[in-house]
C-alpha positions in Angstrom: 0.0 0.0 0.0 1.1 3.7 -0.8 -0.9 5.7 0.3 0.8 9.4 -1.0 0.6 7.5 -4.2 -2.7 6.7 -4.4 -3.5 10.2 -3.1 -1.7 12.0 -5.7 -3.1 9.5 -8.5 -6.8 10.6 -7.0 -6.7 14.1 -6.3 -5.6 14.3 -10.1 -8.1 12.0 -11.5 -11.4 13.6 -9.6 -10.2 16.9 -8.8 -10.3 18.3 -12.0 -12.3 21.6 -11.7 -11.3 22.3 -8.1 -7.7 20.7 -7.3 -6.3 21.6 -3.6 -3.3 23.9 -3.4 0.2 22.8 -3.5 0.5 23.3 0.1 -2.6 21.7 1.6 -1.8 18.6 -1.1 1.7 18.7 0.5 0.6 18.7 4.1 -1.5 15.4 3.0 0.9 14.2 1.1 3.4 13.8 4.5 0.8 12.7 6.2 0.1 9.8 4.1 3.5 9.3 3.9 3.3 9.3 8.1 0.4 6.5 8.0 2.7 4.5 5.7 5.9 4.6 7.8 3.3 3.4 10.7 2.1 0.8 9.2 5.6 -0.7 7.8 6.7 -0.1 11.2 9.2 2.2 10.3 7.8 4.7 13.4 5.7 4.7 15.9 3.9 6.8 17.9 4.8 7.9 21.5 1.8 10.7 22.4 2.5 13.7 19.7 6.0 12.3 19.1 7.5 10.2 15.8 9.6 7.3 17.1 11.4 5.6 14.3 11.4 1.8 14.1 13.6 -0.3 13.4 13.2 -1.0 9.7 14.4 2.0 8.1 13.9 0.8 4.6 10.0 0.6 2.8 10.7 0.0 -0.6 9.8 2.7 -2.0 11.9 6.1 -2.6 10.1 8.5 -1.8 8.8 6.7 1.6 12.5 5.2 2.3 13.1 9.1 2.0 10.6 9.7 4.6 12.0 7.2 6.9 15.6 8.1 6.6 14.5 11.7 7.2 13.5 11.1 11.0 14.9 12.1 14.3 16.8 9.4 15.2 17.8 10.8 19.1 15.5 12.6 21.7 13.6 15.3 21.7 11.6 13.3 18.6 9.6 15.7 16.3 6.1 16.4 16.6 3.5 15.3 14.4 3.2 18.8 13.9 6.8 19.7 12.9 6.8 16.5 10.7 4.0 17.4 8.9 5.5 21.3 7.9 8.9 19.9 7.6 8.7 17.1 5.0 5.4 18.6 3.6 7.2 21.4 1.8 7.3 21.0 -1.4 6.5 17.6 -1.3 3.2 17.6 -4.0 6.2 18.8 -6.8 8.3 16.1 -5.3 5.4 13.1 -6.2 4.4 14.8 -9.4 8.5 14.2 -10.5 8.7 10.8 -9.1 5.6 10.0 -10.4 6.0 11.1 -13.6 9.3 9.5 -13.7 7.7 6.5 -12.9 4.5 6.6 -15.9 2.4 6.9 -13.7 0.8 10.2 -14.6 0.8 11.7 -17.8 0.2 15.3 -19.6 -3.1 15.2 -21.3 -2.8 16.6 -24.8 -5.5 19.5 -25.4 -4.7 19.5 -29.2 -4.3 16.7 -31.5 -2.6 19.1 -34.0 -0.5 20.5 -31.7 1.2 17.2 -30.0 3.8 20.4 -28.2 0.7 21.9 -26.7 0.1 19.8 -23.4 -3.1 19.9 -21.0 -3.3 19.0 -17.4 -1.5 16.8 -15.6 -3.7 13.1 -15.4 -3.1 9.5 -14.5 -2.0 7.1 -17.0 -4.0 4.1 -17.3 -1.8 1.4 -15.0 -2.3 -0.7 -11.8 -1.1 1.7 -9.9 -4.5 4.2 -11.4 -6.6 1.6 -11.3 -5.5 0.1 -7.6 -6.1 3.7 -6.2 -8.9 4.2 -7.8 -10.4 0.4 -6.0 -9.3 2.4 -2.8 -11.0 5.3 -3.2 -14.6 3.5 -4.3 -14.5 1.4 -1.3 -14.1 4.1 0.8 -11.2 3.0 2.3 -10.8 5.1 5.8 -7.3 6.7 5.4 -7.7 7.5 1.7 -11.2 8.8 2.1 -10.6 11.2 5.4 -7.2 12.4 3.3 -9.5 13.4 0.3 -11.9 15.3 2.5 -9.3 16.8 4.3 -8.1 18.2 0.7 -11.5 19.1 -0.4 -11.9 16.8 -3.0 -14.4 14.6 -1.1 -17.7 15.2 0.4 -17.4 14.9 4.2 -18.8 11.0 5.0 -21.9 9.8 5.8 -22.6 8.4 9.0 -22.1 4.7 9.7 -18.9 5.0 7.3 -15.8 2.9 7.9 -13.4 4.9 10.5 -9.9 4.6 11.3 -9.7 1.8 13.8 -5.9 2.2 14.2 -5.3 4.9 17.2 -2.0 6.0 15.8 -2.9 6.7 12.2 -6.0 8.3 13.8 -3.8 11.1 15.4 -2.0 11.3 12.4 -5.4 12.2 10.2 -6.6 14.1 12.8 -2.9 16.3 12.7 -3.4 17.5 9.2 -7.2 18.4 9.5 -5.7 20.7 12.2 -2.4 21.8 9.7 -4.8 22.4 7.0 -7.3 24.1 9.1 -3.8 26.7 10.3 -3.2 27.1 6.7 -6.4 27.9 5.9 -6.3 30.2 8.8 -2.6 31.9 7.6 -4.0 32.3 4.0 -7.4 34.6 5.7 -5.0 36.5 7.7 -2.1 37.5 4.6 -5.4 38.0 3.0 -7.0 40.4 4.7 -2.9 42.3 5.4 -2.7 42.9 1.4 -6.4 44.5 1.3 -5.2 46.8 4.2 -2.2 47.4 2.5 -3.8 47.9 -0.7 -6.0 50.4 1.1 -3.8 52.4 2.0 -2.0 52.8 -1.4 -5.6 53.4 -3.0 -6.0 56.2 -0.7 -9.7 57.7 -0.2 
């Protein structure tokens, strides 16, 4: 299971009209990357804190990246910290490996113009059509990291939750960095009109 993977594979193939910005699909993006390390036992959890495991190595780059990445000696970093650290930049990072990979694809918007490419999509290969399995059956993780991106409705009731405690925390970590973002973006927001104000004069 890859979970950042899968993510990035979905948020491009439903979130056509409304994608999520770089930084909320980064923040997502670390924390999948989090819920994989956890479940390869590469970390644990010790209350907020990222204990790394003893099997450094997942198998995959970017996750192996991940893993090597952690504080390896006391004070271990926060969920928080992890998620602001490794998340930056981290949506260009998957698009690269990805695309390295052909796994994703640019969409031609003109059959006379083969040099003239669309948007970025998934290309038609397990790896599409095993996220895509993950995100009709409403897996848990995947589902709750879509809504917290905005490309998924919030659940019904009665839905499958997240029965592991650890990679509950974890979801629940970036609802709250997304929710800061959210809350930075308002406030830089509402700076630049004053400023703009001010320039305008009366």
């Amino acid at each position: 299971m890859n979970t950042p993977r899968d993510l990035l594979i979905i948020t491009l193939e439903v979130a056509s009209d409304r994608p999520p910005g770089k930084g909320d699909l980064s923040l997502a993006l670390a924390g999948a990357e989090l819920v994989d390390l956890l479940d390869a036992r590469a970390a644990r959890l010790r209350d907020e804190y990222i204990v790394p495991g003893d099997n450094r190595a997942v198998g995959e780059r970017l996750l192996d990246e991940a893993s090597a990445s952690l504080a390896r000696q006391e004070p271990f970093e926060t969920i928080e910290d992890w998620l602001w650290r490794r998340g930056r930049g981290l949506a260009d990072s998957y698009v690269t490996a990805l695309g390295s990979e052909g796994l994703i694809t640019q969409q031609r918007r003109f059959r006379r113009l083969p040099f003239v490419t669309g948007r970025t999509v998934p290309a038609d290969t397990p790896a599409r059509r095993s996220a895509l399995e993950r995100w009709t059956s409403d897996e848990p993780v995947l589902a709750t990291l879509g809504e917290a991106v905005g490309i998924r409705d919030e659940r019904p009731e009665g839905a499958p939750e997240v029965a592991d405690e650890a990679v509950a925390t974890v979801l629940d970590a970036v609802h709250d960095a997304l929710r800061d973002l959210e809350a930075e973006r308002q406030k830089r927001s509402i700076e630049q009109a004053a400023f703009d104000n001010v320039w305008r004069g009366p």
